[in-house]
PyMOL Python script that loads the backbone (N, CA, C, O; Angstrom):
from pymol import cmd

cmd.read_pdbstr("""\
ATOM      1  N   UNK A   1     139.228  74.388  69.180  1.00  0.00           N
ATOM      2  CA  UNK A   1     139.109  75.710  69.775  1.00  0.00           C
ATOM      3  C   UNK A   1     137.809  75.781  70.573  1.00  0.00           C
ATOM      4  O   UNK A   1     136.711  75.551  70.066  1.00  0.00           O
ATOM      5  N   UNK A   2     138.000  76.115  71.865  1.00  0.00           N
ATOM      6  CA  UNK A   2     136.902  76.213  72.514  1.00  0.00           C
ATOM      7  C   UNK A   2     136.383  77.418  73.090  1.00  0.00           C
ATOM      8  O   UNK A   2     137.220  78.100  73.681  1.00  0.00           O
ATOM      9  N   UNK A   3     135.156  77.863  73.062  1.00  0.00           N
ATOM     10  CA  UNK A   3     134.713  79.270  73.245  1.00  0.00           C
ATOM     11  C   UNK A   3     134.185  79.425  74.420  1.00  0.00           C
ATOM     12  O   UNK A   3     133.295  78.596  74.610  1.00  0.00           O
ATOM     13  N   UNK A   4     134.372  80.215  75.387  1.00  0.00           N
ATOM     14  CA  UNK A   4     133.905  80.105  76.911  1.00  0.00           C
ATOM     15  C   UNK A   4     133.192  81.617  76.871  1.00  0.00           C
ATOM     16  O   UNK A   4     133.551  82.699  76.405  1.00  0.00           O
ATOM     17  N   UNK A   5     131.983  81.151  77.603  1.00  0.00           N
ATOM     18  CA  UNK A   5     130.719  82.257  77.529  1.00  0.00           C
ATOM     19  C   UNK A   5     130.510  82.714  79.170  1.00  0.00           C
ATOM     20  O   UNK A   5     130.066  81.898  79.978  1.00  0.00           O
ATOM     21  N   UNK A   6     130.849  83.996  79.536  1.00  0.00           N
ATOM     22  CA  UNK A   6     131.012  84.747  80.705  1.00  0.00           C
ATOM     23  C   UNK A   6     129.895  85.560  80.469  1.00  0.00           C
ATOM     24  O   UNK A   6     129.502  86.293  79.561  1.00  0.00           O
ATOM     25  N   UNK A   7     129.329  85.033  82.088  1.00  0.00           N
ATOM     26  CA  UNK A   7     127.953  85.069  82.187  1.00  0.00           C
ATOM     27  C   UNK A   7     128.314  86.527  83.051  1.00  0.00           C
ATOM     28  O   UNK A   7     129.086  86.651  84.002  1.00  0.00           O
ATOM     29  N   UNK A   8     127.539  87.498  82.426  1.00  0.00           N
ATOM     30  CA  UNK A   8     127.776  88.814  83.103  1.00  0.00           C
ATOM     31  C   UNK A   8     126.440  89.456  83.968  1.00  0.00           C
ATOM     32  O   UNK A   8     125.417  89.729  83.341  1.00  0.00           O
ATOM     33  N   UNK A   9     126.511  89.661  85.323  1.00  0.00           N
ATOM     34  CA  UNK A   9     125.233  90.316  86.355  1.00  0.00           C
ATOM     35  C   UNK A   9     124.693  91.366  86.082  1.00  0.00           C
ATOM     36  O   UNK A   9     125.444  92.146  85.497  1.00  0.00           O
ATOM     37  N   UNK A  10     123.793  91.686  86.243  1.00  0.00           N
ATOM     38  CA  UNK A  10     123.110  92.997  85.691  1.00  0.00           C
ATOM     39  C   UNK A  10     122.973  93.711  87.245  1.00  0.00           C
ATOM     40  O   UNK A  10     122.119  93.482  88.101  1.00  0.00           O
ATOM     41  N   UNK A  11     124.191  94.708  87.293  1.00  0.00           N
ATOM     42  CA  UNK A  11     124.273  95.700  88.383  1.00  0.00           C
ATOM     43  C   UNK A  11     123.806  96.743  88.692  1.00  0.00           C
ATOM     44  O   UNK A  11     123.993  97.459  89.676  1.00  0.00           O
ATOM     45  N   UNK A  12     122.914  96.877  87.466  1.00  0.00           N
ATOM     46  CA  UNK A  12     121.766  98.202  87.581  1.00  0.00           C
ATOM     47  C   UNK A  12     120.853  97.700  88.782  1.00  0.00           C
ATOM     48  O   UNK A  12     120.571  96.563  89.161  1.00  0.00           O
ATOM     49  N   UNK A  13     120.453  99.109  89.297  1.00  0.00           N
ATOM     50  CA  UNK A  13     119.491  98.660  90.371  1.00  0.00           C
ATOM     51  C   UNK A  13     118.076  99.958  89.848  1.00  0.00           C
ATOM     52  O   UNK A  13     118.134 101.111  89.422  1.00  0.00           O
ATOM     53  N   UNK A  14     117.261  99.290  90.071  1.00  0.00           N
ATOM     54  CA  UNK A  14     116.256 100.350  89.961  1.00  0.00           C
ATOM     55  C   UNK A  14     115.953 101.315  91.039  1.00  0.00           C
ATOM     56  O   UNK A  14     115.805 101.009  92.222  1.00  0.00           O
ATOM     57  N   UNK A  15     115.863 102.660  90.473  1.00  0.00           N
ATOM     58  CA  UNK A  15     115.675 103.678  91.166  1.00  0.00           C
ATOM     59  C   UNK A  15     114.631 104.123  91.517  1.00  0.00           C
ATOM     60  O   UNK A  15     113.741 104.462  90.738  1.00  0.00           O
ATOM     61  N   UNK A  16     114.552 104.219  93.197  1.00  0.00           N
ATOM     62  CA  UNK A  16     112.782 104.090  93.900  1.00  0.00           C
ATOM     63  C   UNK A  16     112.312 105.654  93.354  1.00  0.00           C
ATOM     64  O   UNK A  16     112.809 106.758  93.131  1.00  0.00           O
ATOM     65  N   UNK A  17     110.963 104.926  93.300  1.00  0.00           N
ATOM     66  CA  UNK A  17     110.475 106.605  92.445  1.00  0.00           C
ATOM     67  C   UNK A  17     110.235 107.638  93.282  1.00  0.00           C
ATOM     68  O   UNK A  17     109.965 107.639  94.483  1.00  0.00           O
ATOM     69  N   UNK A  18     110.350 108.420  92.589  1.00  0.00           N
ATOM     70  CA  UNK A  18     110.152 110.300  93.634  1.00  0.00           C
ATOM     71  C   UNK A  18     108.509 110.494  93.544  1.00  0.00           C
ATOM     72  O   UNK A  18     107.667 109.973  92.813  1.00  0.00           O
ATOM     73  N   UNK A  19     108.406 111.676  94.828  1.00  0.00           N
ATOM     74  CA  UNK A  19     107.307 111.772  95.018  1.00  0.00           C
ATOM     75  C   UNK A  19     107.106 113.371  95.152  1.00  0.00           C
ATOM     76  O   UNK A  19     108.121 113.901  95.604  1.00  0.00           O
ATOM     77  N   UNK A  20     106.205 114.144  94.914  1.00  0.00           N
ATOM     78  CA  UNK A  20     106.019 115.489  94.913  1.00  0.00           C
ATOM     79  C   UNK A  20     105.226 115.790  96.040  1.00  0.00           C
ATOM     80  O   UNK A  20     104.102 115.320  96.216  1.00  0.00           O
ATOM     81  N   UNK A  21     105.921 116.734  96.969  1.00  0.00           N
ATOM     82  CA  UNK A  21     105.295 117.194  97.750  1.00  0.00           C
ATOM     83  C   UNK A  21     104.343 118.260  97.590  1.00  0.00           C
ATOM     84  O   UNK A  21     104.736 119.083  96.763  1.00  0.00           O
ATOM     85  N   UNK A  22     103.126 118.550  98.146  1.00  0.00           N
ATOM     86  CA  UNK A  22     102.079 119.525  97.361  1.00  0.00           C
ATOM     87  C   UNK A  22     101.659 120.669  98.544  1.00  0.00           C
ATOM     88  O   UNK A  22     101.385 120.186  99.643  1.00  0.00           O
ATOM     89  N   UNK A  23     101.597 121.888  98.434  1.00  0.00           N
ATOM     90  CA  UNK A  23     101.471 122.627  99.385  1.00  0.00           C
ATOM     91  C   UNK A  23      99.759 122.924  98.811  1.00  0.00           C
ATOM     92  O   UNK A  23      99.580 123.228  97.632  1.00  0.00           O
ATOM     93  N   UNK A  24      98.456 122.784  99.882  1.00  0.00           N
ATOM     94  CA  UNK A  24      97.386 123.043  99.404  1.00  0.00           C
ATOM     95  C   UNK A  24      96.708 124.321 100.131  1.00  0.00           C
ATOM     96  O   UNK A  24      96.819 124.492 101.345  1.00  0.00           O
ATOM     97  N   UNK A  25      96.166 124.991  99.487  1.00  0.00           N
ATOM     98  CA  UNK A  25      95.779 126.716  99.758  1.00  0.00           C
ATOM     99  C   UNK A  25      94.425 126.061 100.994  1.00  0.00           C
ATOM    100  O   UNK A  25      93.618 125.131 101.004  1.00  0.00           O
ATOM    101  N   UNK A  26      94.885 127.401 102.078  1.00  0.00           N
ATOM    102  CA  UNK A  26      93.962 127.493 102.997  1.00  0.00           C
ATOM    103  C   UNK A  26      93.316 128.752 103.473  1.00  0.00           C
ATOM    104  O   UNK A  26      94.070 129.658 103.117  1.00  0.00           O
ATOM    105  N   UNK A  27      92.341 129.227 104.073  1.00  0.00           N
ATOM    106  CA  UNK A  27      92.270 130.102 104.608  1.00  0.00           C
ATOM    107  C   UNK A  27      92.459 131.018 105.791  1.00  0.00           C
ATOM    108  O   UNK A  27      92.088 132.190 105.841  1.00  0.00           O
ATOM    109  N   UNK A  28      93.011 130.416 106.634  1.00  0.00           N
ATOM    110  CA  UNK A  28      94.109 130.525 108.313  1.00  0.00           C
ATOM    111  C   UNK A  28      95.124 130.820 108.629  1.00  0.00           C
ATOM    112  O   UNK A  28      95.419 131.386 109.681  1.00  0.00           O
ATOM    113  N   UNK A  29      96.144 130.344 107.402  1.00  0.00           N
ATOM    114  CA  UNK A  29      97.373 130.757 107.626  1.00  0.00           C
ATOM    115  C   UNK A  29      97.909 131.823 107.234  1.00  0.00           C
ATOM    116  O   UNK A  29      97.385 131.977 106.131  1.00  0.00           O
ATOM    117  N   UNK A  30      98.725 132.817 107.418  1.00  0.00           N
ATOM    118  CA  UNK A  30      99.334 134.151 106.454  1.00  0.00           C
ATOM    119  C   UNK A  30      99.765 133.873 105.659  1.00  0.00           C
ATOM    120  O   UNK A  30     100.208 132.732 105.785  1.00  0.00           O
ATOM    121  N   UNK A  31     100.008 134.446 104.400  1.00  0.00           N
ATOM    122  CA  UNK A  31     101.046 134.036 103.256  1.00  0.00           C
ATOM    123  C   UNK A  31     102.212 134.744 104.158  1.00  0.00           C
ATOM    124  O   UNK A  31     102.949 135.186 103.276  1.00  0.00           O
ATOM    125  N   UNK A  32     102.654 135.016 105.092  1.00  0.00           N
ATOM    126  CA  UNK A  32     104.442 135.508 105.777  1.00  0.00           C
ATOM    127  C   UNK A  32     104.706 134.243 106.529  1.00  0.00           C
ATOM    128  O   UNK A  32     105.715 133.577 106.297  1.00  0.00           O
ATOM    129  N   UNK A  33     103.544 133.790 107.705  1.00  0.00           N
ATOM    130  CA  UNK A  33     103.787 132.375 107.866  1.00  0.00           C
ATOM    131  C   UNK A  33     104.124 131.442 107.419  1.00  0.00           C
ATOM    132  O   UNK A  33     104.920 130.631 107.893  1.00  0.00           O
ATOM    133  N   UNK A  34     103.178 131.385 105.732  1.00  0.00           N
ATOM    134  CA  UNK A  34     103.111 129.891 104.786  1.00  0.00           C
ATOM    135  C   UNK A  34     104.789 130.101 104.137  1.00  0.00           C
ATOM    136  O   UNK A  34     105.312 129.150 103.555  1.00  0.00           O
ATOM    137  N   UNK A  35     105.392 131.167 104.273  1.00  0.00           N
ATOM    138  CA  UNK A  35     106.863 131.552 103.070  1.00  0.00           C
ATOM    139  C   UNK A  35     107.493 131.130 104.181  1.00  0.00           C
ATOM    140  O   UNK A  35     108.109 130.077 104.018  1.00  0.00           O
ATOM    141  N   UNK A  36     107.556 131.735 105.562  1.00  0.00           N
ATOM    142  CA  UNK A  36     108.311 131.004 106.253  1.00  0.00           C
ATOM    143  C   UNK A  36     108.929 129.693 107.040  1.00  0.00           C
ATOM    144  O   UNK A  36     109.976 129.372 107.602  1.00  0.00           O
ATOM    145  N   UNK A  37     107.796 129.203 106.772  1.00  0.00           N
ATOM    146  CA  UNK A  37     107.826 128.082 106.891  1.00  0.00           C
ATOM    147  C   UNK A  37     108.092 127.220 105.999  1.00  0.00           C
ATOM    148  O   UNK A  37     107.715 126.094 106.322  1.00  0.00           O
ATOM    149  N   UNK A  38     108.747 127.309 104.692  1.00  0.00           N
ATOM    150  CA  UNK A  38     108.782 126.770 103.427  1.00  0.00           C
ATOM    151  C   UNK A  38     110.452 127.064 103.576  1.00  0.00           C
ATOM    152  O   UNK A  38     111.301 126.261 103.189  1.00  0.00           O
ATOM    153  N   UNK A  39     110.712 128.184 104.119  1.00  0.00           N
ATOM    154  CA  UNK A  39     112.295 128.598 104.106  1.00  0.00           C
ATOM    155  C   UNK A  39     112.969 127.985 105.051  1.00  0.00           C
ATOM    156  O   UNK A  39     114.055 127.474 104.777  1.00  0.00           O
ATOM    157  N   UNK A  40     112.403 127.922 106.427  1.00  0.00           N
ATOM    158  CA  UNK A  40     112.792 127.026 107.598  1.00  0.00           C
ATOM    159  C   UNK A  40     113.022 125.614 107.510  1.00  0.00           C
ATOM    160  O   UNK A  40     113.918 124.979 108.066  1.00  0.00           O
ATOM    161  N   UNK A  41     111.804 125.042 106.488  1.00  0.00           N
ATOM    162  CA  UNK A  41     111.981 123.571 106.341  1.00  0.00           C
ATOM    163  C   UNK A  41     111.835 122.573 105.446  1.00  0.00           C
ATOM    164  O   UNK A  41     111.628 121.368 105.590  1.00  0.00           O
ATOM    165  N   UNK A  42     112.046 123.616 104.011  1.00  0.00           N
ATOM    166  CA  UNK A  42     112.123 122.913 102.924  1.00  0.00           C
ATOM    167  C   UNK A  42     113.979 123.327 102.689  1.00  0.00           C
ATOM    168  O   UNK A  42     114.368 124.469 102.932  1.00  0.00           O
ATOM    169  N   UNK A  43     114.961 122.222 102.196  1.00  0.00           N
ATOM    170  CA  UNK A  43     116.227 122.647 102.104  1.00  0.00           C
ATOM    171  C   UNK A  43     116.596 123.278 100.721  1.00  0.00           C
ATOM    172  O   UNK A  43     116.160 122.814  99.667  1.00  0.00           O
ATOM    173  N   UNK A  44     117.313 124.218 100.776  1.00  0.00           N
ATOM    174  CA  UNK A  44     117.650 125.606  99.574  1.00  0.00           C
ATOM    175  C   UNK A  44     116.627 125.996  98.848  1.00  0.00           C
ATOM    176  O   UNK A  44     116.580 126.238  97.641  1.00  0.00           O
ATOM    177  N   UNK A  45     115.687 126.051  99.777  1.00  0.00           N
ATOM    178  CA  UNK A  45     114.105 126.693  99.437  1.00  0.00           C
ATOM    179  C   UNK A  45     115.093 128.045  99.666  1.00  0.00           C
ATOM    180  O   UNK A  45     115.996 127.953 100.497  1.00  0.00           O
ATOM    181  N   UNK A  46     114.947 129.022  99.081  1.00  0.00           N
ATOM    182  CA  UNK A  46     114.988 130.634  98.740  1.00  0.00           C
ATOM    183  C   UNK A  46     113.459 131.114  99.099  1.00  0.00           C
ATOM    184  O   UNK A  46     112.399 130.524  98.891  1.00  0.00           O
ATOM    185  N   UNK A  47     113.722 132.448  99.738  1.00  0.00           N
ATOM    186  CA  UNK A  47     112.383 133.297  99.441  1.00  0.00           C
ATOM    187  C   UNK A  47     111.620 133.762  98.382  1.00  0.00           C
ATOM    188  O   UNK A  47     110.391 133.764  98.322  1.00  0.00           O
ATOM    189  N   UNK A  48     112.078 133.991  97.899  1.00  0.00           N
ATOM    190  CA  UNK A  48     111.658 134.048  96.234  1.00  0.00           C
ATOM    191  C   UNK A  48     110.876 132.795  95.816  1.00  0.00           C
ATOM    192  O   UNK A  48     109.816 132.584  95.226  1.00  0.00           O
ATOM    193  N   UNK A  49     111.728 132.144  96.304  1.00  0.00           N
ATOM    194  CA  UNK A  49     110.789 130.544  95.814  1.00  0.00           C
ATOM    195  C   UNK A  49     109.950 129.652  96.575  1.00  0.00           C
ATOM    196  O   UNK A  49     109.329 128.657  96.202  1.00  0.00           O
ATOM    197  N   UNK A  50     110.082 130.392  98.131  1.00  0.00           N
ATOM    198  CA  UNK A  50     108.867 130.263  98.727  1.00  0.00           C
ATOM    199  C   UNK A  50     107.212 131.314  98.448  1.00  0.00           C
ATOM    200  O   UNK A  50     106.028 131.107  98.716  1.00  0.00           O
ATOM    201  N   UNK A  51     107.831 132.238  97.908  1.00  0.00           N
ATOM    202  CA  UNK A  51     106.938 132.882  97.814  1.00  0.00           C
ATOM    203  C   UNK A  51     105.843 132.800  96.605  1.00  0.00           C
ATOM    204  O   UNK A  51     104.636 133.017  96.504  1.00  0.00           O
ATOM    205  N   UNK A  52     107.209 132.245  95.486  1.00  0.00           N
ATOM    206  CA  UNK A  52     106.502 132.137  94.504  1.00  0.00           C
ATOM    207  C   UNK A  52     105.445 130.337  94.424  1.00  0.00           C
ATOM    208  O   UNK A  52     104.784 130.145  93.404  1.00  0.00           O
ATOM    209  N   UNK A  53     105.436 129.396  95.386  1.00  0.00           N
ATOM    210  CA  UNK A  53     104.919 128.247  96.065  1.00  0.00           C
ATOM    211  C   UNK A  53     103.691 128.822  96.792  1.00  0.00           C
ATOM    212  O   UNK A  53     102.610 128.263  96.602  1.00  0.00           O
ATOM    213  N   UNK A  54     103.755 129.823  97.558  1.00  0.00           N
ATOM    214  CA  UNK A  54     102.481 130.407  98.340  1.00  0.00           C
ATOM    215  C   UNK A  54     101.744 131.048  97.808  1.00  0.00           C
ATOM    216  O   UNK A  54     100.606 131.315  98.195  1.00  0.00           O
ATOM    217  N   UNK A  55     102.491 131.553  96.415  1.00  0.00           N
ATOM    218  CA  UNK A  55     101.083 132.351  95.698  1.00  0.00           C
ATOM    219  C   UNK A  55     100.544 131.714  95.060  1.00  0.00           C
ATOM    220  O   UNK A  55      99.355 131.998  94.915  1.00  0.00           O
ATOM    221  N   UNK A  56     101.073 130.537  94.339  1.00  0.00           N
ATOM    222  CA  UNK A  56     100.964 129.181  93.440  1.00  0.00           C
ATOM    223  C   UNK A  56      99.776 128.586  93.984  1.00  0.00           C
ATOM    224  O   UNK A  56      98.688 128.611  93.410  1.00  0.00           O
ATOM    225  N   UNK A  57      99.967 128.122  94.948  1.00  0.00           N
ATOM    226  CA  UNK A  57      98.580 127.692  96.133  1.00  0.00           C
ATOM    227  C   UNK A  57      97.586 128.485  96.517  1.00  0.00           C
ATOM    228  O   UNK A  57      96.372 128.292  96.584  1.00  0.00           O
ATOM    229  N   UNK A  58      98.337 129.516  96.790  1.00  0.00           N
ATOM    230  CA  UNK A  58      96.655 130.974  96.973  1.00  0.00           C
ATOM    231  C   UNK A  58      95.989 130.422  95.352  1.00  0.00           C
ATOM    232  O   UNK A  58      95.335 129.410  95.098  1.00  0.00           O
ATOM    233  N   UNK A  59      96.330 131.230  94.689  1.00  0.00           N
ATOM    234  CA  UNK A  59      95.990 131.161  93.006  1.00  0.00           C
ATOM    235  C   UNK A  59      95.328 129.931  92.682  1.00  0.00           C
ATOM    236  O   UNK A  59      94.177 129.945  92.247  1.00  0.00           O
ATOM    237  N   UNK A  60      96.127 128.601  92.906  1.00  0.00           N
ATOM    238  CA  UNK A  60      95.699 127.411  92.050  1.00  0.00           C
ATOM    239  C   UNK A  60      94.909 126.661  93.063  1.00  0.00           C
ATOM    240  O   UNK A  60      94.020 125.983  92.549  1.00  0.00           O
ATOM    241  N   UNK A  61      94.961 126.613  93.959  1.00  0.00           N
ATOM    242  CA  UNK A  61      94.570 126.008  95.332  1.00  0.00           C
ATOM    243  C   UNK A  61      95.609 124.832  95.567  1.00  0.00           C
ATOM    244  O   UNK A  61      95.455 124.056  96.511  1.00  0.00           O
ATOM    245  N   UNK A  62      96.621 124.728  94.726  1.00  0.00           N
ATOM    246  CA  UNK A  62      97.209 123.970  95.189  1.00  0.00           C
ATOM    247  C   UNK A  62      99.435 124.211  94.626  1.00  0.00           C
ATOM    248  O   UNK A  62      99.575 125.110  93.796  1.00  0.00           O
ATOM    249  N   UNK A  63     100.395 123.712  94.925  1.00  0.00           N
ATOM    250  CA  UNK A  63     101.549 123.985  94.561  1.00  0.00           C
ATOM    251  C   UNK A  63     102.742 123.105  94.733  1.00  0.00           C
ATOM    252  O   UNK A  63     103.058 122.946  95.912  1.00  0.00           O
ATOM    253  N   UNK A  64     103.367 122.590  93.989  1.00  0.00           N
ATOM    254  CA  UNK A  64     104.354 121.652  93.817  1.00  0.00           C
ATOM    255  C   UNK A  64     105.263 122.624  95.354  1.00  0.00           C
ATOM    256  O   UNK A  64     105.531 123.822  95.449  1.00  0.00           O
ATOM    257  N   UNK A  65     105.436 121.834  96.028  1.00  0.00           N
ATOM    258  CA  UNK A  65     107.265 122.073  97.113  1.00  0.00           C
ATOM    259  C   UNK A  65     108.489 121.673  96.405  1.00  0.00           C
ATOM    260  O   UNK A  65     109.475 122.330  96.073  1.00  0.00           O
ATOM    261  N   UNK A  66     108.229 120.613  96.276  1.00  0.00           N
ATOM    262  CA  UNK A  66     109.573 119.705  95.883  1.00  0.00           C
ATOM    263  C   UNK A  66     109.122 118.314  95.716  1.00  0.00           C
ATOM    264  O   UNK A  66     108.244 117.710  96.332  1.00  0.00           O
ATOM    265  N   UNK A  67     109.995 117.871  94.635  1.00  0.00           N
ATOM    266  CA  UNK A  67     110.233 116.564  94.190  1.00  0.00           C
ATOM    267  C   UNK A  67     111.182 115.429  94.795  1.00  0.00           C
ATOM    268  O   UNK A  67     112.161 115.332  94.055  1.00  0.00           O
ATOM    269  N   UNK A  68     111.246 114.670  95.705  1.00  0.00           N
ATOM    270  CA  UNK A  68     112.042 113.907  96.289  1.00  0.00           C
ATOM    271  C   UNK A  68     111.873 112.022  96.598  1.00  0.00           C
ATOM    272  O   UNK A  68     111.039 111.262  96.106  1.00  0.00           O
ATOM    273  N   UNK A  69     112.475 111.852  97.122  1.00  0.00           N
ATOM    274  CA  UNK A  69     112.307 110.301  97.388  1.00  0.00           C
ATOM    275  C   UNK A  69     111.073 110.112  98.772  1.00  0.00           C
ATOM    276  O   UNK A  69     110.775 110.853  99.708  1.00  0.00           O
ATOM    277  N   UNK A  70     110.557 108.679  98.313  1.00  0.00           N
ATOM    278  CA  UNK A  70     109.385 108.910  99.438  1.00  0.00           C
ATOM    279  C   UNK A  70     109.815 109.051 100.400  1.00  0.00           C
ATOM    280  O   UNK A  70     109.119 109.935 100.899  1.00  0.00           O
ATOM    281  N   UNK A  71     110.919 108.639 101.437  1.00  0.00           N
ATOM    282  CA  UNK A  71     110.994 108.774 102.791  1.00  0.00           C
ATOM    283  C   UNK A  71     111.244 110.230 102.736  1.00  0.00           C
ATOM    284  O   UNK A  71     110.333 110.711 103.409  1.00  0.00           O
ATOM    285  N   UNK A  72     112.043 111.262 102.265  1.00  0.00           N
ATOM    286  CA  UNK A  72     111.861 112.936 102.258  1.00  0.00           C
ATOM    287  C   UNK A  72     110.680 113.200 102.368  1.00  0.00           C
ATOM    288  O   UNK A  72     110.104 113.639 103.364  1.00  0.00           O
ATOM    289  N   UNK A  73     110.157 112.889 101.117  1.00  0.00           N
ATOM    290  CA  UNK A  73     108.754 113.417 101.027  1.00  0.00           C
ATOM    291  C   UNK A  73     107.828 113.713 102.352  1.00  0.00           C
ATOM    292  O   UNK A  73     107.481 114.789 102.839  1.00  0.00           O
ATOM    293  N   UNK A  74     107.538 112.267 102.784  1.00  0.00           N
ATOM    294  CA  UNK A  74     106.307 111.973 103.847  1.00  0.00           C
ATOM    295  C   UNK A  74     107.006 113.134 104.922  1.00  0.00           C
ATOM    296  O   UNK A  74     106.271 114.102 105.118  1.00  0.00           O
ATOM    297  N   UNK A  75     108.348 113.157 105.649  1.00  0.00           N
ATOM    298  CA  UNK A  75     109.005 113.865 106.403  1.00  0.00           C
ATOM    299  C   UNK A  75     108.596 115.505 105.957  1.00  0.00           C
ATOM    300  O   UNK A  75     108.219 116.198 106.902  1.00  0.00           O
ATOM    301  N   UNK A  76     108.637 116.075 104.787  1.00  0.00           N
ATOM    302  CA  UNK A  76     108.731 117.425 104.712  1.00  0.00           C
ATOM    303  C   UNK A  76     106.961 117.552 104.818  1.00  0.00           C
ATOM    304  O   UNK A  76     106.325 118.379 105.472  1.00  0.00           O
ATOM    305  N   UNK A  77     106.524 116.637 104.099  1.00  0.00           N
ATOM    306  CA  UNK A  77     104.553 116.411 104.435  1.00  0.00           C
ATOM    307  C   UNK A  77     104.113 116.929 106.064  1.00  0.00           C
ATOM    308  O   UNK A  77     103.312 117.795 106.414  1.00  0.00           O
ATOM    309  N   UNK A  78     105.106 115.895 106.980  1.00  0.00           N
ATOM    310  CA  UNK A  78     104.621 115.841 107.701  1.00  0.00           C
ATOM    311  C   UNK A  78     105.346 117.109 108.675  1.00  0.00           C
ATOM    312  O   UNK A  78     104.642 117.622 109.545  1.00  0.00           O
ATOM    313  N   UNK A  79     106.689 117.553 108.496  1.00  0.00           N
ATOM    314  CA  UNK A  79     106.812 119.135 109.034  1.00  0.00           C
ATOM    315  C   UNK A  79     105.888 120.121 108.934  1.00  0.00           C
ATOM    316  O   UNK A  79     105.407 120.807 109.836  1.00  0.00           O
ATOM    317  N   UNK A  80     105.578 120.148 107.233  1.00  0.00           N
ATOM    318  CA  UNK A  80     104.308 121.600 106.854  1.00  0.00           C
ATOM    319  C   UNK A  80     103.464 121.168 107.493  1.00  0.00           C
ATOM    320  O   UNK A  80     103.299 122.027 108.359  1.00  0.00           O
ATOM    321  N   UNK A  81     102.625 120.206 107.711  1.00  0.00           N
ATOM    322  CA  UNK A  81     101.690 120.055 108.997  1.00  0.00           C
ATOM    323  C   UNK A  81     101.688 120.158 110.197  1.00  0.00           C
ATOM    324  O   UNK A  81     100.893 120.830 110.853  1.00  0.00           O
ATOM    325  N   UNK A  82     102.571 119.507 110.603  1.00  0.00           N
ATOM    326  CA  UNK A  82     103.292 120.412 112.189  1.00  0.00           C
ATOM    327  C   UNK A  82     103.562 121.865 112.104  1.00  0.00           C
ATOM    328  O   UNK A  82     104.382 122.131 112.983  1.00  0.00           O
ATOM    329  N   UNK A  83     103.229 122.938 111.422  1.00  0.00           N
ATOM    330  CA  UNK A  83     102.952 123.908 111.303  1.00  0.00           C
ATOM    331  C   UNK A  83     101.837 124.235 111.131  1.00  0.00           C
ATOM    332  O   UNK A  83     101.594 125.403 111.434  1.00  0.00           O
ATOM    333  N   UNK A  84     101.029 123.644 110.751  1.00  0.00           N
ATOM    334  CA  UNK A  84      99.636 124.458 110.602  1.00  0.00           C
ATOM    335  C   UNK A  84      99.499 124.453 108.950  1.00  0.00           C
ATOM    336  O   UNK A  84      98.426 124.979 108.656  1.00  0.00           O
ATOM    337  N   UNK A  85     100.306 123.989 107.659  1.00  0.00           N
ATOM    338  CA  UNK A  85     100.017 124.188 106.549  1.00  0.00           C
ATOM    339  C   UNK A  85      99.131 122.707 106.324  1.00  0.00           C
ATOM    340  O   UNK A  85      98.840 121.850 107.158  1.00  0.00           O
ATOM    341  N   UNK A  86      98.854 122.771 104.964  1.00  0.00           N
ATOM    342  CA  UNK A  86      97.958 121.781 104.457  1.00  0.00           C
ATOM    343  C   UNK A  86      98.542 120.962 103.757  1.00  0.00           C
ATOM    344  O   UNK A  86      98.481 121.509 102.657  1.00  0.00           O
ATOM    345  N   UNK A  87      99.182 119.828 103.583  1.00  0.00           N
ATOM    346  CA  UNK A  87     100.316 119.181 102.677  1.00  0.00           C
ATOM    347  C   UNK A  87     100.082 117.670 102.869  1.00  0.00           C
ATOM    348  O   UNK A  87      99.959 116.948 103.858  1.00  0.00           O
ATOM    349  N   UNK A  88     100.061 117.384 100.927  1.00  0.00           N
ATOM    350  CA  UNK A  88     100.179 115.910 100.885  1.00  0.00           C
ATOM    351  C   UNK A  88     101.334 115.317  99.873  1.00  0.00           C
ATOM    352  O   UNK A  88     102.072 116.098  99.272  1.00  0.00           O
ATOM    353  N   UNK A  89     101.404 114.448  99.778  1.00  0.00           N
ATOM    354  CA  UNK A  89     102.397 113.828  98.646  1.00  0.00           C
ATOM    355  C   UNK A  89     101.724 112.672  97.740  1.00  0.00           C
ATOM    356  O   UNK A  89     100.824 111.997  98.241  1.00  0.00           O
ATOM    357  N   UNK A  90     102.148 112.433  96.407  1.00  0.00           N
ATOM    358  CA  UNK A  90     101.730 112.129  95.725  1.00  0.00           C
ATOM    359  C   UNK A  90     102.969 111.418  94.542  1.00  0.00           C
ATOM    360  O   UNK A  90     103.975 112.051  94.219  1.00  0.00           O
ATOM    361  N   UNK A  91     102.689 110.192  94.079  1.00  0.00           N
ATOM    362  CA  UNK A  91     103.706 110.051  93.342  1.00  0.00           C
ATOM    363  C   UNK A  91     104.221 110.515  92.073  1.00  0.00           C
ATOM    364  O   UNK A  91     103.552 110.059  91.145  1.00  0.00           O
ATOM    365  N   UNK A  92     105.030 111.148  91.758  1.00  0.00           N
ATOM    366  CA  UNK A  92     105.907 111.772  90.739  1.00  0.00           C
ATOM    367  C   UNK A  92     106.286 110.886  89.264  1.00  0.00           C
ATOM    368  O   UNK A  92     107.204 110.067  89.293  1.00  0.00           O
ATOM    369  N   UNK A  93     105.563 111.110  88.098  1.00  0.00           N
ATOM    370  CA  UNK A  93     105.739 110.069  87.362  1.00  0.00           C
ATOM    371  C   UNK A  93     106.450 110.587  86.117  1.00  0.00           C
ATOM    372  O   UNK A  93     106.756 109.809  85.213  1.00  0.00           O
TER     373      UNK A  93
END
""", "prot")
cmd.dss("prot")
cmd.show_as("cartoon", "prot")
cmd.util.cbc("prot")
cmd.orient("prot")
């Protein structure tokens, strides 16, 4: 009797890590500007939840946007700056 050993691939792939986008408090911009601009170009950002991001940053000096993959990330980084906001990303652990 002979036993045959089936060599099986490991099809998991690792998943690239997310990165948090950070909205940082300034003194220039409006908080009606900083909400709108969070609604325009963060996706199913709500007002409510832009707003509650702009006070987050007034308050803390700083505020989570969103959690996403790096190529999102740097992209939504680099929109809130093409506006006039203050925004970096950082990795999500």
């Amino acid at each position: 009797m002979s036993v045959e050993t089936i060599e099986k691939r490991s099809t998991s792939r690792k998943l690239a890590p997310n990165y948090r986008v950070l909205l940082h408090n300034d003194d220039y911009n409006s908080m009606e500007h900083v909400v709108q601009v969070l609604v325009t170009t963060i996706p199913n950002m709500s007002e409510t939840s832009a707003i509650s991001v702009m006070m987050e940053a007034h308050q803390n000096e700083m505020a989570l946007v969103i959690v996403c993959n790096q190529e999102h990330a740097e992209h939504y980084c680099d929109v809130l700056k093409s506006h006039g906001l203050r925004s970096t990303i950082e990795p999500a652990e």
